[in-house]
N, C-alpha and C positions, 0 to 999 in steps of 0.2 A: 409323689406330691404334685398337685395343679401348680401352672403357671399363674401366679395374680393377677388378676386384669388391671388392679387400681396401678402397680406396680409397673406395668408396662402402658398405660395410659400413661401416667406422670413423664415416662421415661422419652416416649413419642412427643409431647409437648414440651419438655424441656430440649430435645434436639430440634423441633422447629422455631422455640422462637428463640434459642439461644441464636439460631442463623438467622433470625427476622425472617423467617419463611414465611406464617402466616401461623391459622389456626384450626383445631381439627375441633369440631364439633364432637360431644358425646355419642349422639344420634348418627355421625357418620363413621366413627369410632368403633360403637358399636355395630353397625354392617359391615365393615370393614375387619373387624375382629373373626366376624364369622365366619365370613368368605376366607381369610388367611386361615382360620382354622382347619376348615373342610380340604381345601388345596392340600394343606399339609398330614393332614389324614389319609385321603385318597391315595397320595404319594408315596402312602406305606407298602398297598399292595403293587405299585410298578418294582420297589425300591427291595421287596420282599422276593419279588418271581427272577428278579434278576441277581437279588445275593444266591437263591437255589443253583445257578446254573455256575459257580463261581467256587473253589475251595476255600475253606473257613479257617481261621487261626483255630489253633488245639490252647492256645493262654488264656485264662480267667477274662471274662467282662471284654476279651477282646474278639468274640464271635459275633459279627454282625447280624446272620440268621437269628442268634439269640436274643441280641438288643432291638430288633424290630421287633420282636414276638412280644420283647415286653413294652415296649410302646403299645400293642394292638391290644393287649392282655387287658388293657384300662376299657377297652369297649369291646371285651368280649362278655356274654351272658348268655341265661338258658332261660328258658319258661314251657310253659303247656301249651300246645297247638288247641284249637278249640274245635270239635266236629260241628257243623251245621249243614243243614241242605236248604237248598234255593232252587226253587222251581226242578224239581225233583234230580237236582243235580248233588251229589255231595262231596263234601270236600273239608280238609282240615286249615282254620285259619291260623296264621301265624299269630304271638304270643304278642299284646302291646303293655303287655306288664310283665315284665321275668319275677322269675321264684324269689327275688328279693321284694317286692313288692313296690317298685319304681318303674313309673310309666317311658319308656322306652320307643324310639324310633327306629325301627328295623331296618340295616342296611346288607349283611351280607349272610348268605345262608352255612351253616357249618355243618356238623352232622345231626341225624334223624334219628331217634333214638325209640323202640318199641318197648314199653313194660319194664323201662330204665336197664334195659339188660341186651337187647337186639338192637345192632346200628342195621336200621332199614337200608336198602341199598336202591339207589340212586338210577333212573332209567331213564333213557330219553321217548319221547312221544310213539315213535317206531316201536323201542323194544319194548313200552310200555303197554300196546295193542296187542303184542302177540305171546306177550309174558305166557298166557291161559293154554295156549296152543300146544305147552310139549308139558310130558309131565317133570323132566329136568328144570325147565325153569320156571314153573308155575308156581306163584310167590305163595306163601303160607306164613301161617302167625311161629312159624318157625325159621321161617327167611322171609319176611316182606318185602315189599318195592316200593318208591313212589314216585310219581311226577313230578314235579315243581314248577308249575304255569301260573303269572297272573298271581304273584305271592301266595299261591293256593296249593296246598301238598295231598296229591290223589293216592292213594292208600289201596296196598290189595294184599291182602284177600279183601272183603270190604267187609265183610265180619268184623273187621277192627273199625271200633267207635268211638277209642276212648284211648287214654296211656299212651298217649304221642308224645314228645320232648323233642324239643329243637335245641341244639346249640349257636347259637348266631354273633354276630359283630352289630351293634349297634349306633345308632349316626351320635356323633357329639352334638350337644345341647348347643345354646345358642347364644354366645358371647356378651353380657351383658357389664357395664360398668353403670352402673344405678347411681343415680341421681337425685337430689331435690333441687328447687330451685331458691335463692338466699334473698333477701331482703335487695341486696344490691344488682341482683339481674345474674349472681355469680350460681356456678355449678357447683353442689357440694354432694362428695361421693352418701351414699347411701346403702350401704353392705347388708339393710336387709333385702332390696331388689337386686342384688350382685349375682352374678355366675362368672365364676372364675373360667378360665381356659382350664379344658380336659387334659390337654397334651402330655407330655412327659417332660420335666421341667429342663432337659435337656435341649427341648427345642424355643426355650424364651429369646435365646438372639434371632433365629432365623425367621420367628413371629415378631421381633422388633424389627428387621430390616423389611420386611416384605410389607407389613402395616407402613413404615415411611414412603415405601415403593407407590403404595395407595396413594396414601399423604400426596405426594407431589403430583400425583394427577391432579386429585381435588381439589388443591391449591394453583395447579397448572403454573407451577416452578420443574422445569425442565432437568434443571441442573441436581435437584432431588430425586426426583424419577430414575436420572443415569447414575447417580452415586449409589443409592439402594440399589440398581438393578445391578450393578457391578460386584456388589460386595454380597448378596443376595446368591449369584454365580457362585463365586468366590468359596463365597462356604459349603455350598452343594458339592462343587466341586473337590473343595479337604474332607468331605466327608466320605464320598469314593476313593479317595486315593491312598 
């Protein structure tokens, strides 16, 4: 289940001016929302390479490799790579609509998938030149290869033109607490231009502390800045330990 935006908006405005802090505009709200979002996304794969290298609890719900997968799992999806050539170069583009039919911004690659049944194997620019050279590693629509440059996936045999599948991580959407404007000059939310936060509703405090953390800049209240960045710490830190 999403984090509500309206729900952590209300939340952020009632801890500023319960202190007389000041006041956080919609508009800065929402940039602010989004930027927190992506931070806390991004931090999945530091937070992920570094549970791998760590032994995991054997108890239910308490395997941490587990519980980040299922945080990433909300922005993972598949679609059709699309073959095209440009200037007689060819190459497969990645998917901006996945198999659900929802336009999607592509952030991390997963596997390559041939005829929904061969994972294409992965080469770098070197072995991808000399692939053709030996006949052990000479890719075929029995083992394929590809490159990955330039969001672009270069495909061989090159007989293949079609029946490509990406699995990918796609970026979260873009924080919105929707608004109209009221007779009195007041902000009144607006839930059909709403987008909730993606995240895993597990992370609504450390999106409330880190949007205050904002907050106090914007409002250039010092003493908000060091509270959120304390308790901000604070929780990062209970959550590794």
């Amino acid at each position: 289940m999403a984090i509500n935006v309206n729900t952590v908006y209300q939340t952020v405005l009632m801890i500023l001016n319960k202190e007389q802090r000041g006041y956080m505009t919609p508009t800065e709200f929402n940039t602010v929302a989004t930027q927190v979002q992506l931070e806390i996304f991004e931090k999945y794969f530091d937070d992920l390479n570094q549970q791998l290298r760590v032994p995991q609890a054997d108890t239910d719900y308490a395997d941490r490799q587990e519980n980040l997968d299922e945080k990433l799992a909300i922005f993972k999806t598949f679609g059709d790579a699309i073959y095209t050539t440009v200037g007689g170069l060819s190459y497969f583009v990645l998917p901006t609509t996945d198999t659900y039919g929802n336009s999607v911004s592509f952030y991390r690659l997963g596997n390559v998938l041939y005829n929904d049944e061969k994972v294409v194997q992965r080469l770098d620019r070197h072995e991808f030149y000399y692939a053709n050279q030996s006949r052990l590693t000479k890719p075929s629509t029995i083992n394929p290869a590809y490159l990955y440059e330039n969001q672009k996936l270069f495909v061989k045999p090159t007989s293949i033109i079609d029946k490509i599948k990406v699995d990918y991580i796609r970026k979260p959407n873009n924080v919105v607490w929707g608004f109209v404007v009221g007779n009195l000059g007041q902000y009144i939310s607006d839930p059909d231009t709403t987008v909730n936060f993606e995240l895993h509703e597990s992370e609504q405090t450390e999106v409330i502390l880190k949007i205050l953390l904002y907050s106090g800049i914007i409002i250039r209240d010092n003493e908000v800045v060091q509270t959120a960045a304390a308790l901000v710490q604070a929780d990062e830190t209970n959550k590794k330990s």
